[in-house]
N, C-alpha and C positions, 0 to 999 in steps of 0.2 A: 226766614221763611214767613210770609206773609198767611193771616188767618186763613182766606181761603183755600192757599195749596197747601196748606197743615191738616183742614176738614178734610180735604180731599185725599191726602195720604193716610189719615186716620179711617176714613172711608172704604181704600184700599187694604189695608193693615185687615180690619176687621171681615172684611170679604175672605181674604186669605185664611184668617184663624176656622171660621165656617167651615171652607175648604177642608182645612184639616183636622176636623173634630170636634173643635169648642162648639159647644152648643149650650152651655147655662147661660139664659138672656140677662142676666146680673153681670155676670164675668164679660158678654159681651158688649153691654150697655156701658159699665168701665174701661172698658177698651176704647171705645167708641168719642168717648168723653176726657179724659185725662190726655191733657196734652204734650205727648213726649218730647219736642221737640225742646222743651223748656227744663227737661231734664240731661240735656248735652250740651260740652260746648257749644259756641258760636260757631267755631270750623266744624261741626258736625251735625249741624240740626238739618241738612239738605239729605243726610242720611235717615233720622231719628225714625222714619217707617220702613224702613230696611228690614228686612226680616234675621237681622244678626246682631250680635252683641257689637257693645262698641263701651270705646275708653274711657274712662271717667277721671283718671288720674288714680296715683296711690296702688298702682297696678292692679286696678280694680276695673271691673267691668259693670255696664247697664246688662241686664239680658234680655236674650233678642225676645220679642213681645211675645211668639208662641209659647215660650218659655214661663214666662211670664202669665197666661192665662190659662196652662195647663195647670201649672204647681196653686194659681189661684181657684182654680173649676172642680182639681181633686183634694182641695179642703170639704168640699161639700159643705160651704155656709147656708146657715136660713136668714143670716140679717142682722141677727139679735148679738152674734160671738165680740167678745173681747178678744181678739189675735196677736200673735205674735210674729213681728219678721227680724230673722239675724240674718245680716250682711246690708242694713240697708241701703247703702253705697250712695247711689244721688236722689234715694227718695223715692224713684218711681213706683217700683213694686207696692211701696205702704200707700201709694195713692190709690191706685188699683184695687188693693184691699179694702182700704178704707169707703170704695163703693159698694162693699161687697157684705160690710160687716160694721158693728154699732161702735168700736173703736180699737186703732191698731198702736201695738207697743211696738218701735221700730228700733233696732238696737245695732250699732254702726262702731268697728274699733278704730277706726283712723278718727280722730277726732278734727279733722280739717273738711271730711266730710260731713262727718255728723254735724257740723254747723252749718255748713251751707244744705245739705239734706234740710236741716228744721226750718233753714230761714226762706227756702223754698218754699216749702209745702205751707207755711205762715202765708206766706205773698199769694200763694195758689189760693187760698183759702181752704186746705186740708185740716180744719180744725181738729177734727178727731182723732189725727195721728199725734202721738209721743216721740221721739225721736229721742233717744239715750247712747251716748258715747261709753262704750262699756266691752264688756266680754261676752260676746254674743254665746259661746259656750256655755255659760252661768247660765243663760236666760236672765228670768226677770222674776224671781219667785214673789219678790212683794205683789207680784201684780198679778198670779195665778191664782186658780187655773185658767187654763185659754182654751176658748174656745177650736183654736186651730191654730198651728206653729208651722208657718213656711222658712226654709233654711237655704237662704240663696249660697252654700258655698259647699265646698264638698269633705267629707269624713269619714275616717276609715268603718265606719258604726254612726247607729244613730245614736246623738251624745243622748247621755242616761237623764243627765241632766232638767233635759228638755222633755223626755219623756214624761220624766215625774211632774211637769208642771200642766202636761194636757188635764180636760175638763173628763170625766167618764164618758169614751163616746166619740169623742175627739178626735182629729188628725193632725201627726205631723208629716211633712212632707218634706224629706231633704237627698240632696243626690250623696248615694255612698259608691265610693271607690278609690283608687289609687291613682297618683300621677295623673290626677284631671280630668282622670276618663273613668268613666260605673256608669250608674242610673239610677235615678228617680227611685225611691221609694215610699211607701204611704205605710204609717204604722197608725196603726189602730185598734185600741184593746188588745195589746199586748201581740197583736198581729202583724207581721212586718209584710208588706205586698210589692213588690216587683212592679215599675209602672212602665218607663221608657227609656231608652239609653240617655245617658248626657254625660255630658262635661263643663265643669264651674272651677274657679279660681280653688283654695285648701281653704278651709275652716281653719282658723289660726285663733287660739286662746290668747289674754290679754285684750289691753287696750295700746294700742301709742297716740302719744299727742303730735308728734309729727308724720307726715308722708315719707313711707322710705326712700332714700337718697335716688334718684333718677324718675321717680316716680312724677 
């Protein structure tokens, strides 16, 4: 995909989220600018403005961009948070944040992404992002609190874990449910809130250093 039909789908892309609700000009000015096309394969960047997830390997998905500037829009950042994101699969989401917010810890258990995730966002120039091969469960307590924890994957609860590591004030945002399917939830001061339906890959504890077999 050539720069100008990439602008021009990011152009489209960002019209669309408008459409349907985004409206913090930070979340949308990251949208705007972060070019996803560079976060899919080769066979799939003629898709990367699509408005649906797509493969990334390690049976892992990108999610689809609305997805993606929702769970970023109901952090409510001012600029200033140090954030957190578990699942971060091929980097996109921590880019996205990383517009959004003064620096993001991005925490990845297949370790075949987490490299290509960091050596991405290096080449992008995402300076600000972390990118750690680890137990997204755990979070990242050396590096709390956080200003705001997004949680691309899905759990039967919001893990405790991760709670304890928000800032007073704080959101996390992660979808809970069963077999793939809940919704969105925004917890804050001790408050759990109900935001949209979805569906994401299981939050799975540990780390592997390899991709599972078919992946």
């Amino acid at each position: 995909m050539d720069a100008f039909r990439a602008a021009a789908g990011r152009e489209r892309m960002v019209r669309r989220l408008t459409e349907r609700g985004i409206g913090d000009p930070r979340v949308l000015r990251a949208m705007a600018e972060v070019p996803r096309e560079r976060f899919v394969g080769p066979a799939l960047t003629e898709d990367a403005y699509a408005d649906s997830p797509l493969p990334i390997g390690g049976g892992q998905t990108i999610s689809q961009p609305w997805i993606v500037a929702f769970m970023t829009q109901a952090l409510e950042l001012t600029g200033d948070e140090r954030t957190l994101e578990v699942g971060a699969g091929s980097g996109y989401g921590a880019a996205v944040l990383s517009r959004c917010c003064r620096e993001v810890v991005a925490i990845e258990r297949l370790e075949s992404l987490a490299r290509a995730a960091a050596a991405r966002l290096a080449e992008l120039g995402y300076d600000n992002v972390e990118v750690r091969w680890g137990d997204g469960v755990e979070g990242a307590p050396d590096r709390a609190p956080f200003g705001g924890i997004s949680v691309a994957a899905m759990s039967s609860a919001p893990p405790p874990a991760l709670v304890t590591q928000l800032a007073p004030g704080a959101s996390l945002v992660c979808p809970v449910g069963e077999g793939g399917k809940g919704a969105l939830v925004r917890v804050r001061s001790g408050r759990v809130e109900r935001l949209v339906p979805a569906g994401f890959v299981p939050l799975l504890p540990g780390a592997l250093a390899e991709e599972p077999a078919g992946g």
